[in-house]
C-alpha positions as CSV (number, residue, x, y, z in Angstrom):
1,X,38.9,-16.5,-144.5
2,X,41.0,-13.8,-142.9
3,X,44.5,-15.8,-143.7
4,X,43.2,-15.4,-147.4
5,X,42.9,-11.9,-147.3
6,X,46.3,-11.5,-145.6
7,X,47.7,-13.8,-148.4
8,X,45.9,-11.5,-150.9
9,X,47.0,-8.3,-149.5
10,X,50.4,-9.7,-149.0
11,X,50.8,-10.9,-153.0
12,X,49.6,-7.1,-153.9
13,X,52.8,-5.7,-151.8
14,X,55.3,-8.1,-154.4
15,X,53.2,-6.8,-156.7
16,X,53.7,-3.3,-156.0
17,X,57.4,-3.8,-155.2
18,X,57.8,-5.3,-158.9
19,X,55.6,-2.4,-160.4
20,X,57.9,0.3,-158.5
21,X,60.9,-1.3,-160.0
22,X,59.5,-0.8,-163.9
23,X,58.4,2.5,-162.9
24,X,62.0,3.5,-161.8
25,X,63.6,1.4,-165.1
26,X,62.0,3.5,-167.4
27,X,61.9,6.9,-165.9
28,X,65.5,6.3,-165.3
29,X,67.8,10.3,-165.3
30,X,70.3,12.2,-163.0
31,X,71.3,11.2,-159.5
32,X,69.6,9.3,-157.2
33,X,67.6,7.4,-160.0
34,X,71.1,6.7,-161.4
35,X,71.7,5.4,-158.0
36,X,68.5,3.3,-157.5
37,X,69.1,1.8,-161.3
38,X,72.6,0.5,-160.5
39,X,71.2,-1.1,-157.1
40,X,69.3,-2.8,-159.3
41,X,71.2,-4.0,-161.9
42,X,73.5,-5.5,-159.2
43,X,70.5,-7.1,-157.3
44,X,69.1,-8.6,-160.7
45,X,72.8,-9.6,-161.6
46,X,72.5,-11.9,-158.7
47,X,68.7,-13.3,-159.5
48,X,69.4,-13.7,-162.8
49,X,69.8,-16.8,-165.1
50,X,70.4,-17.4,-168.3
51,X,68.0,-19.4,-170.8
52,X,69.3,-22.0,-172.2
53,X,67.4,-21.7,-175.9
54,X,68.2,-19.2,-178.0
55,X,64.5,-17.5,-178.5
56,X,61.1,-18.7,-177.9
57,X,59.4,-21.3,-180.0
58,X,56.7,-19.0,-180.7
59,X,59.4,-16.4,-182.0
60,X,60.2,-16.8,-185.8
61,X,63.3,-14.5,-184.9
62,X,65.7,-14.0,-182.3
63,X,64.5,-11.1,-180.0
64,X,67.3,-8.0,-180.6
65,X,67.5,-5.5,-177.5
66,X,69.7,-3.4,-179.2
67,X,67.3,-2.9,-182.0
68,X,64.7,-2.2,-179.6
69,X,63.0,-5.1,-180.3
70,X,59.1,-5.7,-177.8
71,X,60.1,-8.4,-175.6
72,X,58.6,-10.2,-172.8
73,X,59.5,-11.4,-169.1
74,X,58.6,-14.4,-166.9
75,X,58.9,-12.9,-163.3
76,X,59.1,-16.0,-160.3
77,X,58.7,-14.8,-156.9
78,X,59.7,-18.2,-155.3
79,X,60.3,-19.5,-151.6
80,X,62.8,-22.0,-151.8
81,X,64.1,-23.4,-148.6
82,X,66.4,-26.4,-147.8
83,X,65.2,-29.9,-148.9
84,X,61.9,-28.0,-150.7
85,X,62.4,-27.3,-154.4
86,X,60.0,-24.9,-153.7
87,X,56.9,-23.3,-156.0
88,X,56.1,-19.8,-157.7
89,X,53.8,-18.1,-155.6
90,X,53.7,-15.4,-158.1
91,X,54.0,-15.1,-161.4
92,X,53.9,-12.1,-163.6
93,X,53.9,-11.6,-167.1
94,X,55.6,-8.1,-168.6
95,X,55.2,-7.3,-171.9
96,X,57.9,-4.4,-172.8
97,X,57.9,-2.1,-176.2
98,X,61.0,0.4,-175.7
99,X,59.7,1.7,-178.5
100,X,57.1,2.9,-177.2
101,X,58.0,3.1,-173.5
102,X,55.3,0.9,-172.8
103,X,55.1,-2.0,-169.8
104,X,52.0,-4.3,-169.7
105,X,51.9,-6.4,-166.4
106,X,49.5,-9.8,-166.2
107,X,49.8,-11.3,-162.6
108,X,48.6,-14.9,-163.1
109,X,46.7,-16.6,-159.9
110,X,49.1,-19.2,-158.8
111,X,46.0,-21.4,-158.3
112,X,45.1,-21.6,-162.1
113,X,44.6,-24.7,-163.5
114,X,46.3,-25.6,-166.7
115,X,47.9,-27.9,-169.0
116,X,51.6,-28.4,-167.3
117,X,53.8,-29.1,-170.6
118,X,56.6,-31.6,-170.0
119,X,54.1,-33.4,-167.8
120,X,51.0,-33.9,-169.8
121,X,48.3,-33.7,-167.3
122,X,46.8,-30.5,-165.8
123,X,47.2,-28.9,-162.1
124,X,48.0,-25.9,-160.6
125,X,50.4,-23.1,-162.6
126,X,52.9,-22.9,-159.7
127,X,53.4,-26.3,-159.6
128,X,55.3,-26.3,-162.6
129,X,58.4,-24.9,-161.4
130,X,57.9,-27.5,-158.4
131,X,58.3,-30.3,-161.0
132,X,61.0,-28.5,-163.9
133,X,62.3,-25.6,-162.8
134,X,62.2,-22.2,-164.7
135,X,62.0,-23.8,-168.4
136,X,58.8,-25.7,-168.0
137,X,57.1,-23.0,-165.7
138,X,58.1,-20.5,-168.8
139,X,57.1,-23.6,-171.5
140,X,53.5,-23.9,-169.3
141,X,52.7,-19.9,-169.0
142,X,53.6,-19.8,-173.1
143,X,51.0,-22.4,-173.7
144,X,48.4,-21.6,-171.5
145,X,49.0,-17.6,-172.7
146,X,49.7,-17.9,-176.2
147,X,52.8,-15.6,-176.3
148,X,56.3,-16.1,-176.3
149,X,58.5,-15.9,-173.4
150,X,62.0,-14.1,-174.5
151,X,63.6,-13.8,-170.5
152,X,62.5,-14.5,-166.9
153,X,63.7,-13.4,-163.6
154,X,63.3,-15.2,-160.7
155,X,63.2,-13.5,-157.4
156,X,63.8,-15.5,-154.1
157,X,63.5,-14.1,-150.8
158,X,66.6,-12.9,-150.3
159,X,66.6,-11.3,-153.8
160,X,63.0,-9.9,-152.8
161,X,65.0,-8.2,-149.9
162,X,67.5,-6.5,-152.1
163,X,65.1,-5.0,-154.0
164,X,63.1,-3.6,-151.2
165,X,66.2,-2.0,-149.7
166,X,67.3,-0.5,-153.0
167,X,64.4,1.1,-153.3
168,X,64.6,2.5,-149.6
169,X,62.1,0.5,-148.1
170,X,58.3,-0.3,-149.2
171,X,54.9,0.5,-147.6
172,X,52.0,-1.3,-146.7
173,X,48.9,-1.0,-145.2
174,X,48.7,-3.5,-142.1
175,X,45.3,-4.4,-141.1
176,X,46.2,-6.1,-137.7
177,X,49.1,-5.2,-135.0
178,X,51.3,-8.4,-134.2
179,X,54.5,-9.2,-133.6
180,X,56.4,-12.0,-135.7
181,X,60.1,-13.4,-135.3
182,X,61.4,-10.4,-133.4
183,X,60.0,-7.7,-135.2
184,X,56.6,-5.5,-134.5
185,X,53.8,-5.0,-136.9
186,X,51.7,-1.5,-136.1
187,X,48.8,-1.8,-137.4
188,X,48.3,1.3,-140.0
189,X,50.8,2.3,-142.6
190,X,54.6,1.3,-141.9
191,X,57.5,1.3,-143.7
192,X,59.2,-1.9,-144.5
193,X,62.7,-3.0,-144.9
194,X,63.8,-6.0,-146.8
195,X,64.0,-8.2,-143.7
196,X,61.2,-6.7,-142.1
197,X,59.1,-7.5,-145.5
198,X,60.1,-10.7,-145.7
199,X,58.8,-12.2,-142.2
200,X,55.5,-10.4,-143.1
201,X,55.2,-11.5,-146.3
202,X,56.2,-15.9,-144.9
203,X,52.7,-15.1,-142.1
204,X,51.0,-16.5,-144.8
205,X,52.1,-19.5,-142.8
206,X,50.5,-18.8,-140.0
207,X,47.5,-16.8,-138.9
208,X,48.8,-14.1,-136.6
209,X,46.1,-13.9,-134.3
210,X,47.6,-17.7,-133.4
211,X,45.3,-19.7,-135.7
212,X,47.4,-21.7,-138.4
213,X,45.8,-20.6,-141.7
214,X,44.5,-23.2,-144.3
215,X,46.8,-23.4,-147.6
């Protein structure tokens, strides 16, 4: 029970840290925001990859930025380590109308159970980008949302670490003080770096009291 809520309160940080990066997109102006944009755009550079269809089969027309056009994102925050293809612990839906300067954000729970297209049985959501990658994770969240998918961005953990740092840091409220893999934990509010974020956010591993938490 307590390594769920630490798994909880650790998927509302990546949360946060995705909604402070939106925030800073569209009230973009004037120096250090010009700054902070360009971090990003170099960070999101690197996490980004292109789809390989043209628009979204739910799209009758190809989606036009420079017209202004609503769109919507896919956003995978994914562990991926060596030998493990990995799964999308988070997944977030962003609905954007530049017309109206308008963001909508959906955070699915990874543990929904849905229909995984391309496999043709149901299981989990996150499994999906276990078994095909970003297109049939983006392919499943269209069909079990209804909407079409125009772009994604998928965030690993070293891309989760840019972003932190570009934005000077993020902070948390830590319910328990421990130390993990050469770093300390106060417990209270602290101020995270990228690294620092990133060991916290992998204790969902492990219980840090010393008790490995159930998955």
């Amino acid at each position: 029970m307590r390594a769920e809520k630490h798994k909880k309160k650790r998927k509302r940080t990546f949360i946060r840290i995705l909604s402070s990066f939106l925030i800073l997109m569209l009230a973009i102006g004037g120096g250090y925001s010009y700054y902070v944009y360009h971090s990003f755009a170099k960070t999101v550079n690197k996490m980004h990859q292109p789809m390989e269809r043209k628009k979204s089969e739910k799209r009758t027309k190809v989606v036009t930025l420079e017209k202004k056009d609503p769109f919507s994102i896919l956003m995978l925050g994914v562990d991926e380590r060596k030998g493990d293809s990995g799964r999308s612990d988070t997944m977030i839906v962003l609905t954007v109308n530049p017309n109206l300067k308008t963001v909508k954000m959906l955070s699915i729970p990874r543990d929904t159970r849905t229909m995984i297209i391309g496999k043709g049985f149901e299981d989990k959501i996150n499994h999906a980008y276990a078994y095909g990658g970003v297109d049939m994770s983006v392919k499943t969240v269209e069909n079990f949302l209804d909407i079409p998918i125009d772009y994604y961005m998928k965030i690993n953990m070293e891309g989760f670490s840019d972003i932190i740092d570009a934005i000077g840091g993020i902070t948390v409220s830590n319910d328990l003080d421990f130390s993990y893999d050469g770093s300390h934990f106060p417990k209270g509010e602290i101020t995270l770096t990228g690294k620092e974020a990133i060991k916290f956010t992998r204790m969902r591993h492990q219980d840090p009291r010393g008790d490995f938490a159930a998955r």
